[in-house]
N, C-alpha and C positions, 0 to 999 in steps of 0.2 A: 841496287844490287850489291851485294856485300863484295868485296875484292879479294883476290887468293893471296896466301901470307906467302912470299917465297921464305922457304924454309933455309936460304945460303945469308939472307938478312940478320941481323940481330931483330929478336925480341923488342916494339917499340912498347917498354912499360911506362905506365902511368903513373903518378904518385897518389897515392890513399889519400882522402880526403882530409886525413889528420896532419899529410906531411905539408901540407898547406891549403891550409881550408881555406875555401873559398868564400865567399859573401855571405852567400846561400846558407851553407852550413855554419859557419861561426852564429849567424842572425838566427839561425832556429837553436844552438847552443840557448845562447844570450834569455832569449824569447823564452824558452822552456823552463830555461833553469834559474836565471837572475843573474846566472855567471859567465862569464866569457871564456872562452879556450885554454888564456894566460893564466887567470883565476885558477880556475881547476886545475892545471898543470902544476902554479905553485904549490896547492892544497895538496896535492898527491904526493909532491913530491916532500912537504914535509911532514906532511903528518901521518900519508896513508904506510903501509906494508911495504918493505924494500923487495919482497919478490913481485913481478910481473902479476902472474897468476893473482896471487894474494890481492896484490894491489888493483886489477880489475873486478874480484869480488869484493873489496872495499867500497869500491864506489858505486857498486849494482846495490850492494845488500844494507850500507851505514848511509849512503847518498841518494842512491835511490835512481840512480841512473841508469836506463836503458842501454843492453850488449854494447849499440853500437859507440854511442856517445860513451862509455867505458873503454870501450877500446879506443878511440878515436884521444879520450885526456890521458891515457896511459900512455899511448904513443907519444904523443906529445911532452910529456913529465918525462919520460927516457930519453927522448933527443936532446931538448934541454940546450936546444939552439944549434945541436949538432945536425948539419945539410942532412939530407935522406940522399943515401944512397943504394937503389936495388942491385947492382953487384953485390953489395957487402950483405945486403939481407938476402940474396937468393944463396953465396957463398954461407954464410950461418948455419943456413936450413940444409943442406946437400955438402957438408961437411963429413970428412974422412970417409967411411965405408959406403955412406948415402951415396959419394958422387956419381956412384953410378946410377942413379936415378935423376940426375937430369936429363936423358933424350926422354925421357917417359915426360916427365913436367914436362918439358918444351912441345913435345907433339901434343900434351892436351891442350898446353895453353894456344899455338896456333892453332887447331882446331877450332877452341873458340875462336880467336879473335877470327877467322876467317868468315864467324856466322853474321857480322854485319861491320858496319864502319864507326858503331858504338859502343863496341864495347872493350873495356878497359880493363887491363890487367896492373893488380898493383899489388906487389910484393911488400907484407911488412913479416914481422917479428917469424911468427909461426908458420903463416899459410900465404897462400898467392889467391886472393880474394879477383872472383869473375865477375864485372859490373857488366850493368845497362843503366838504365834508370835506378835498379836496387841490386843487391848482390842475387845472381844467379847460379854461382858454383864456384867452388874452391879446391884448390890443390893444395893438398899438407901430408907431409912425411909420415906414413902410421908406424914404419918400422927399417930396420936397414935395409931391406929387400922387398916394402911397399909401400905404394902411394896410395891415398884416398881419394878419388874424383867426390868431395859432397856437391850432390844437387838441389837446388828448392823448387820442387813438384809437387807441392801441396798433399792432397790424401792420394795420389795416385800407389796402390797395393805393391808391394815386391815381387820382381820378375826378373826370374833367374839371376845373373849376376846383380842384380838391381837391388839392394835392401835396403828396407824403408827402415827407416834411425828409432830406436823405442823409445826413447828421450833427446831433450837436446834444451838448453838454454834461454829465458825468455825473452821473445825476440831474434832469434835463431831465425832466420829464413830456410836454411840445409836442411830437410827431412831426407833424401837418401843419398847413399854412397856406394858406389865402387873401386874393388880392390884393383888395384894395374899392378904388376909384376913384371910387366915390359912393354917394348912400344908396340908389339903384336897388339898387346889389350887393347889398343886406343883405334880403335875397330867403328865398325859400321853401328854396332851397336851403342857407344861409347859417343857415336856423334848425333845418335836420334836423338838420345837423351839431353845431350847437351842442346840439340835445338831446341827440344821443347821445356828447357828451364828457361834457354836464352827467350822465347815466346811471353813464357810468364814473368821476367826478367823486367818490363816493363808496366807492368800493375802493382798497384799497389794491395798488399795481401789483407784481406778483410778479416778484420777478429770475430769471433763468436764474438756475440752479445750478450753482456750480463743482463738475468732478470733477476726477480727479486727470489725466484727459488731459488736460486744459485749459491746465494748469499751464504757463506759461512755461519755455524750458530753461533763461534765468538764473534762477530763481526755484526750481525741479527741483533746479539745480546747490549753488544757496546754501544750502537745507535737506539734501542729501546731508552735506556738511559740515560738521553740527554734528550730531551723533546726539539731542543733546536736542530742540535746534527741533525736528527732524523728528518725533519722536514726539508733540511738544506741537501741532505742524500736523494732524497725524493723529485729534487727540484732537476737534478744531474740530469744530462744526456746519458743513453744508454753507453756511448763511446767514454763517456767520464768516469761512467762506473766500475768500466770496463777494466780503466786504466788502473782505477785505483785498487781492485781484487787481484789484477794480475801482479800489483806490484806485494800487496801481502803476501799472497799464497807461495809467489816466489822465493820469501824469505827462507834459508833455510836450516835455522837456529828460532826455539819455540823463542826465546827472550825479543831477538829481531822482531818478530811476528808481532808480536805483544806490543814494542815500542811501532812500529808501523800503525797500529788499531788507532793507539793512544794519539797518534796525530793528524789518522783520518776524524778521529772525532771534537781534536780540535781546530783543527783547520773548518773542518764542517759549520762549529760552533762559533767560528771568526767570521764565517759570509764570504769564506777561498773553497772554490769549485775542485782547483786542482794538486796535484801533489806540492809543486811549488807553487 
């Protein structure tokens, strides 16, 4: 049975995955990539983009790394040994005119946290990211006078305050948000919704499957052309293939796109299944 947050307590925040990653998470770093936390931390820090922004689509779109794992070495690259502190990063965020949008972030976040005994609230750079098992919803500043509740509900349609997001970044779990304006907003409605991301908060989210219709025709055209790729494309899991369309199509510079093909086809051509 989940426990009630007394609201006269402090917030007990959690630290992001990034501000010290655990076993767990470094070892799927490592395992995926070839590179460790430190690795990529120093890599960003000197080679990639000196803005934040910039420099996590550096490492999605030149490196090829996944939202999260991008944010997870950006964080990282910006601490730079400096302790994490969420005072300072919730102060950041709800600075000068904002502060009056703290009781509104605190009633959503105890809200959640009151929906079980696992889920973690961890304030970094931008937003106050809502765990379970996987991110279930977030709180981030959209303007002086509103806050964003994003929630991850899959295809479920917009309803009324409820809007489903028309885009959103690959690997994004947040398909919709609502606007809060005050702590009035963080309503009966504002907690259904929060349950039932907190519900799906614990699955993991199934990708469509790539088939071979799907295939883009420069991507068709570049495996035609090597008879080895093609047969070593064929041999993929559909999850493999999955992985490696989403990470092209994401590119969002034609030149990217291009260099992404050139080394699904040769990686294909070497007897390597996957990105790294």
């Amino acid at each position: 049975m989940a426990k009630k947050k007394d609201a006269a307590t402090p917030i007990p925040w959690s630290p992001p995955v990034s501000a010290g990653m655990d076993d767990r998470w470094r070892e799927k770093l490592l395992t995926t990539t070839g590179k460790n936390l430190d690795a990529w931390a120093s890599l960003a820090r000197k080679k990639g983009p000196t803005t934040r922004k910039e420099r996590r689509e550096w490492l999605m779109e030149t490196h090829g790394l996944g939202r999260m794992f991008a944010w997870y070495v950006d964080a990282a690259a910006e601490r730079d040994g400096e302790a994490w502190s969420p005072e300072t990063l919730i102060a950041r965020q709800f600075d000068g005119p904002r502060k009056a949008l703290l009781p509104i972030m605190e009633a959503v976040v105890r809200t959640a946290l009151a929906l079980g005994d696992d889920v973690r609230a961890c304030p970094c750079e931008t937003m106050i990211p809502l765990y379970r098992t996987f991110v279930f919803a977030e709180v981030k500043v959209a303007a002086i006078d509103r806050i964003d509740l994003g929630l991850a509900l899959g295809d479920v349609p917009s309803d009324g305050r409820l809007v489903k997001l028309s885009s959103r970044a690959a690997g994004n779990r947040i398909t919709h948000a609502i606007a809060l304006k005050s702590v009035a907003d963080v309503d009966r409605t504002v907690k259904r919704h929060l349950t039932a991301a907190y519900a799906l908060g614990d699955e993991k989210r199934r990708r469509a499957m790539a088939t071979p219709d799907a295939l883009p025709t420069d991507v068709v055209k570049s495996l035609r052309a090597s008879k080895s790729a093609g047969a070593m494309w064929k041999s993929l899991t559909d999850a493999m293939r999955n992985d490696w369309l989403r990470w092209i199509t994401s590119a969002k510079k034609p030149e990217t796109r291009a260099q992404r093909i050139v080394r699904l086809v040769e990686r294909m051509e070497a007897g390597l299944k996957k990105i790294w």
